[in-house]
C-alpha positions as CSV (number, residue, x, y, z in Angstrom):
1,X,10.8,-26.8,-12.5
2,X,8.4,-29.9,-12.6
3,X,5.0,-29.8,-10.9
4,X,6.4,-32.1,-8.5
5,X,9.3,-29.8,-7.6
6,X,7.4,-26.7,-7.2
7,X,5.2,-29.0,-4.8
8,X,7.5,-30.3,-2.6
9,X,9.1,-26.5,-1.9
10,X,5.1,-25.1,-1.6
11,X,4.4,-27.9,0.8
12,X,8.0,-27.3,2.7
13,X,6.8,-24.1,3.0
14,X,3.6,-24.7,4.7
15,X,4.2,-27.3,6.6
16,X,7.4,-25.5,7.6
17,X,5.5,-22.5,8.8
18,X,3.1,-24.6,10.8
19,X,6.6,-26.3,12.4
20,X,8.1,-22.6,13.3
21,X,4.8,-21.8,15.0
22,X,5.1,-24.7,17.1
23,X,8.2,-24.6,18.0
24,X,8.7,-21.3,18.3
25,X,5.1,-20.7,20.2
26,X,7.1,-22.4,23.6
27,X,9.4,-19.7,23.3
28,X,7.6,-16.4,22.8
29,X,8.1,-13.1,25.1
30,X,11.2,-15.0,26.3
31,X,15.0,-13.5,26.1
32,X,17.6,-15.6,24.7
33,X,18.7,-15.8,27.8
34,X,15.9,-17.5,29.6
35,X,15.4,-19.5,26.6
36,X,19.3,-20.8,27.3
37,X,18.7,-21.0,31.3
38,X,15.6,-23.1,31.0
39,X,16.1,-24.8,27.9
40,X,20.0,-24.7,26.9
41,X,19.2,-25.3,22.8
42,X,15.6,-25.2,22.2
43,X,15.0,-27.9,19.4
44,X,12.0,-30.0,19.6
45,X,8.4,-29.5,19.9
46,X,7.1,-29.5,23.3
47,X,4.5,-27.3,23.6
48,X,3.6,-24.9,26.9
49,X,4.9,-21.4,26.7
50,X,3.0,-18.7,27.9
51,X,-0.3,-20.3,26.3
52,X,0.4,-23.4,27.9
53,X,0.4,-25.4,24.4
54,X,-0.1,-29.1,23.8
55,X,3.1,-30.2,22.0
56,X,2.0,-29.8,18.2
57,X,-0.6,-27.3,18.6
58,X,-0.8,-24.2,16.3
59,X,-1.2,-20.5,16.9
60,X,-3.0,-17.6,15.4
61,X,-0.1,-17.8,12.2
62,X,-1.4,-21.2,11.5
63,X,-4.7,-21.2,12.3
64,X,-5.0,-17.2,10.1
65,X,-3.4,-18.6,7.1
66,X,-5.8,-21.7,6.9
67,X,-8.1,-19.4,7.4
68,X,-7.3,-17.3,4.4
69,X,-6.6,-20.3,2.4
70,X,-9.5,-21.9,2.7
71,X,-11.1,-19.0,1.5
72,X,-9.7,-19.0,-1.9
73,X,-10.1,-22.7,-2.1
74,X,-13.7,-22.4,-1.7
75,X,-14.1,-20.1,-4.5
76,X,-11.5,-20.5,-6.8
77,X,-10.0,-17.0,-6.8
78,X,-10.4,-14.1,-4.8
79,X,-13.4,-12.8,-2.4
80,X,-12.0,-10.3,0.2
81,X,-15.4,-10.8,1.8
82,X,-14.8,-14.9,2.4
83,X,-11.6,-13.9,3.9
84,X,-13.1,-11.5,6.3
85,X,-16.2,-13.7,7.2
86,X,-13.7,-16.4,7.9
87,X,-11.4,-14.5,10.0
88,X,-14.7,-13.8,12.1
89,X,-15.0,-17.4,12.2
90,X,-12.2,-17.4,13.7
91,X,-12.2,-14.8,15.7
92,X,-15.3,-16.4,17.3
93,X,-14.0,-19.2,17.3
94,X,-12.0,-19.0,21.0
95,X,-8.7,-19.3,19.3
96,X,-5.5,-19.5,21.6
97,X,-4.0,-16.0,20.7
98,X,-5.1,-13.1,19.0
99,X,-3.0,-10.1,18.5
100,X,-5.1,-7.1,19.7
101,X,-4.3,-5.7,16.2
102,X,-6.0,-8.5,14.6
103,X,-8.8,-8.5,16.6
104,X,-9.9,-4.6,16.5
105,X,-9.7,-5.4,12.3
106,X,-11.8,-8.1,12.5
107,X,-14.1,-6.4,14.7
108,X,-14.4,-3.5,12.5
109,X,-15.5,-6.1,9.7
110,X,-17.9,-7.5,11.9
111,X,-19.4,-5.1,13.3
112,X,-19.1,-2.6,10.6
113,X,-19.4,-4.4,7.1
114,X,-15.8,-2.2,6.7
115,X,-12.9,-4.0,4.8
116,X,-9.8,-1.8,5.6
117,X,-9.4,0.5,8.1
118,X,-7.7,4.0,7.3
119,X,-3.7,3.9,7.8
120,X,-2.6,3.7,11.3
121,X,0.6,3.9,13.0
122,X,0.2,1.3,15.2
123,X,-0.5,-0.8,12.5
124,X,3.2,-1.6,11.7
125,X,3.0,-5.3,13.2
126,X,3.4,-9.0,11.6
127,X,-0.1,-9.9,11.7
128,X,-0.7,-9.2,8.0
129,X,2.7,-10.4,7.0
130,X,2.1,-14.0,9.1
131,X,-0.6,-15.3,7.0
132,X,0.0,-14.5,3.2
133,X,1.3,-17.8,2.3
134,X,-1.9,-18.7,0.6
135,X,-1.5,-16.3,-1.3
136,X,1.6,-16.5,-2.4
137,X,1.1,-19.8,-3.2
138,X,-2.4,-19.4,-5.6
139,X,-0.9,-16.7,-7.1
140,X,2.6,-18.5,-8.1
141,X,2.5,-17.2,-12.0
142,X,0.3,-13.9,-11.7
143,X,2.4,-11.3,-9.6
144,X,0.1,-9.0,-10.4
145,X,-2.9,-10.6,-8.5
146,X,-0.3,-11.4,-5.6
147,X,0.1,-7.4,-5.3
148,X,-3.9,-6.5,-5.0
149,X,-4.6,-9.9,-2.7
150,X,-1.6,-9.5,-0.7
151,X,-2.9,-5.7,0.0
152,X,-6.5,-6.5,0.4
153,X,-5.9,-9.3,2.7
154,X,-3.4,-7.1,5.3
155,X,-5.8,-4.0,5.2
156,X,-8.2,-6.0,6.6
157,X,-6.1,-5.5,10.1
158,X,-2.7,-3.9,9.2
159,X,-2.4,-1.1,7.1
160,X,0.6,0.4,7.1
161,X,3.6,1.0,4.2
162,X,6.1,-0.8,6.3
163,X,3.6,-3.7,6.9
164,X,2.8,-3.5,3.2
165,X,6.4,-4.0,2.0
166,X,7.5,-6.5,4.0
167,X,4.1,-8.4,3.2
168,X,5.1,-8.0,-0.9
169,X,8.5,-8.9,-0.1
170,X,8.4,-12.0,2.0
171,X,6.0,-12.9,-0.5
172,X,7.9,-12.6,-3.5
173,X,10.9,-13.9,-1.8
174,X,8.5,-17.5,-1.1
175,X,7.3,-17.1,-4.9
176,X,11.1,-17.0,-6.2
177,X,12.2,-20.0,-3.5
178,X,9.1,-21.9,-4.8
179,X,9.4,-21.3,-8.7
180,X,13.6,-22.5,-8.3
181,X,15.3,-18.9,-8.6
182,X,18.8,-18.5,-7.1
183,X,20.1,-16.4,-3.8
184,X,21.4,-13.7,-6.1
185,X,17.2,-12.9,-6.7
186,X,16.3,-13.0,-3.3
187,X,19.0,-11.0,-2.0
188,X,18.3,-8.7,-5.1
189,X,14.4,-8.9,-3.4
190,X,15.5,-8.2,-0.1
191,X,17.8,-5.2,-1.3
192,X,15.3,-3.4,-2.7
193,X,13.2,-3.4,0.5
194,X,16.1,-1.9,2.2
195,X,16.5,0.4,-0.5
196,X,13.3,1.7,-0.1
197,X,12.5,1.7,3.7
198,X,16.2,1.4,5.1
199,X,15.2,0.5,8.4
200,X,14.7,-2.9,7.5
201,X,18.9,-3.4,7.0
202,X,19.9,-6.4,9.4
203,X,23.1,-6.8,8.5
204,X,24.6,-6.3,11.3
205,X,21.6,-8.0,12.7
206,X,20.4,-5.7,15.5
207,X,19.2,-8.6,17.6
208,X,15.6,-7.3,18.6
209,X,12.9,-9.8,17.2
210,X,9.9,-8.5,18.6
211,X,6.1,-8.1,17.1
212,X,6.9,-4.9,14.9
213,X,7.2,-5.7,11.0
214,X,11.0,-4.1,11.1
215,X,12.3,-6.5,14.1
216,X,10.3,-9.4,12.4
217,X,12.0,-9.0,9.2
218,X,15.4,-8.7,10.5
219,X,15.3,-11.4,12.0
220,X,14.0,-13.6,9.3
221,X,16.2,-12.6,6.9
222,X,18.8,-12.5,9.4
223,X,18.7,-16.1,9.8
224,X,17.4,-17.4,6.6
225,X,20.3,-16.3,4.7
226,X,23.4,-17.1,7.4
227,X,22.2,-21.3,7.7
228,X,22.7,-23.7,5.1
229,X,19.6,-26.1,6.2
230,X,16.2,-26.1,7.9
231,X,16.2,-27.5,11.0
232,X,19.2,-24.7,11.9
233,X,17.5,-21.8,10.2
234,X,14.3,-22.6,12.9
235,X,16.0,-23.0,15.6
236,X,18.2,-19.8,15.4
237,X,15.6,-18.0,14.7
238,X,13.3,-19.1,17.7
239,X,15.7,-19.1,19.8
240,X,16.1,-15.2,19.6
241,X,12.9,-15.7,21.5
242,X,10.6,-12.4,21.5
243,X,7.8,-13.0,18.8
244,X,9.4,-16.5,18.5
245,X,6.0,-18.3,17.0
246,X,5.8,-15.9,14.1
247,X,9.1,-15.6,13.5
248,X,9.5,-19.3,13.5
249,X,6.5,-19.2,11.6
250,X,8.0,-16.9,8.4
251,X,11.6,-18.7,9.0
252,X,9.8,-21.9,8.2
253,X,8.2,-20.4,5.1
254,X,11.5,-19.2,3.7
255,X,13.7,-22.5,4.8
256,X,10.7,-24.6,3.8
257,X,9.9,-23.2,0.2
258,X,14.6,-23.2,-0.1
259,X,15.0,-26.9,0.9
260,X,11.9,-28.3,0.0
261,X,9.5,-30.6,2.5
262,X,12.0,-33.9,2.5
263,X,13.9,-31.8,4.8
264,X,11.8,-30.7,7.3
265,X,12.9,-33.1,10.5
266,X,10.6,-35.8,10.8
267,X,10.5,-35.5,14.5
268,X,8.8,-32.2,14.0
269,X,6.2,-33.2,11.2
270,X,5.3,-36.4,13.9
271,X,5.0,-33.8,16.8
272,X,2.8,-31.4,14.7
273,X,-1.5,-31.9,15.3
274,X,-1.8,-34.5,12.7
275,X,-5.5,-32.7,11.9
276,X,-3.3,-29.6,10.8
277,X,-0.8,-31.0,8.8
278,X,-4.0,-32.8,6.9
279,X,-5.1,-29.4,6.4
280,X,-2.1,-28.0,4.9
281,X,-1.8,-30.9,2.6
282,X,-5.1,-30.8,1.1
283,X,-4.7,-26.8,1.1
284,X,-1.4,-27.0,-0.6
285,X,-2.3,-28.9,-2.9
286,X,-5.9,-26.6,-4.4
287,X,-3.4,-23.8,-3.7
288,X,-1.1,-24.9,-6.7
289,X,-3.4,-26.4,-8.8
290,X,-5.3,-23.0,-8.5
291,X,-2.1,-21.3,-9.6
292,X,-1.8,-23.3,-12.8
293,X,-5.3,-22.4,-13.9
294,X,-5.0,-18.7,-13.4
């Protein structure tokens, strides 16, 4: 794989995680079936939801993994501190959405100095999972620094085994789509989740796509391995409604990092907040040139 190749899937990633967010955002807590009264197919970018969205604008997924991205941009490598500090930034920073979660992490950081919390039960959600791409993508030729940043990142807010293996796998999944490996490796990835925690089979797909890590992956994996493109990969998986923005949001990773940015729809890229996509661009591009110096 050329630098230029492994670019073009990193950036489809990104920039294909910002588009699931989008799109999907106008969709969350809805049933299929609403989504198919009020909307028939939903395709395009159109903001409003249940946030009330401009068309374009970001959630938490986004604005979390910019978050953590910029944080390893800034001191090229890893300070589990500069991700907390900026996820209080955030935090403070009036954001759209924040799932509660999230927030109760972040506020045992702030108020605390404390950078994981003990393991909950409750903790089993997609927060952690939502916002590892940065990783991923700094740590494209050192699995073994994916592993402790991936880990250190989610305890942060989410610290839970199920959260935790679907956080490594997702992640090594993007790494193997990025890097140019074949379906029989990410199948062979998403097996040995299974294998291990076999709640996380969705074949047959159990059709729930909710917040909790185990829906979340279903669906994901659900859809990213029955389309053959990006644009129908996003919009089946959004259109299972539920937690539609994060699920669009990891869908996008997947379909992104598979087919590369040239095929993200340019309708979508247009309709995405032009500031963000900057963003990702210049953060893409540390990200990999990070990963080829460690």
């Amino acid at each position: 794989m050329s630098t230029k190749q492994i670019l073009s899937r990193a950036l489809g990633a990104y920039l294909g995680f910002a588009c699931g967010d989008a799109l999907g955002a106008t969709v969350e807590f809805m049933s299929p079936k609403l989504i198919q009264k009020r909307y028939g197919v939903h395709r395009d970018i159109i903001g409003g939801g249940w946030l009330n969205l401009e068309a374009g604008q970001i959630t938490d997924d986004t604005q979390m993994s910019l978050a953590l991205g910029q944080a390893i941009v800034d001191h090229q490598g890893w300070s589990i501190q500069a991700v907390a500090d900026n996820f209080v930034a955030w935090l403070e920073s009036n954001p759209p959405d924040i799932g509660n979660t999230c927030r109760r992490g972040i506020m045992r950081y702030r108020d605390n100095g404390e950078l994981f919390g003990l393991p909950r039960d409750d903790d089993a959600g997609n927060g952690a999972c939502m916002r590892n791409l940065p990783v991923v993508l700094a740590t494209l030729n050192r699995p073994d620094y994916f592993s402790d940043w991936s880990l250190q990142q989610s305890h942060i807010t989410h610290n839970h085994p199920l959260s935790d293996a679907a956080t490594l796998t997702l992640g090594r999944i993007a790494n193997q789509l990025i890097n140019g490996l074949d379906m029989d490796a990410w199948k062979q990835e998403a097996g040995q989740l299974i294998d291990q925690y076999g709640e996380f089979a969705y074949s047959p797909y159990p059709g729930k796509a909710s917040g909790y890590i185990v829906d979340t992956v279903q669906t994901i994996l659900h859809y990213f391995f029955s389309t053959d493109n990006f644009e129908s990969c996003l919009v089946a998986t959004v259109n299972q409604g539920a937690d539609a923005d994060t699920t669009g949001a990891l869908a996008g990773m997947l379909a992104g990092a598979r087919y590369g940015v040239e095929q993200i729809p340019e309708r979508w890229l247009k309709q995405l907040d032009q500031q963000v996509v900057g963003q990702i661009r210049r953060q893409t591009a540390e990200l990999i040139r990070l990963a080829e110096l460690l």
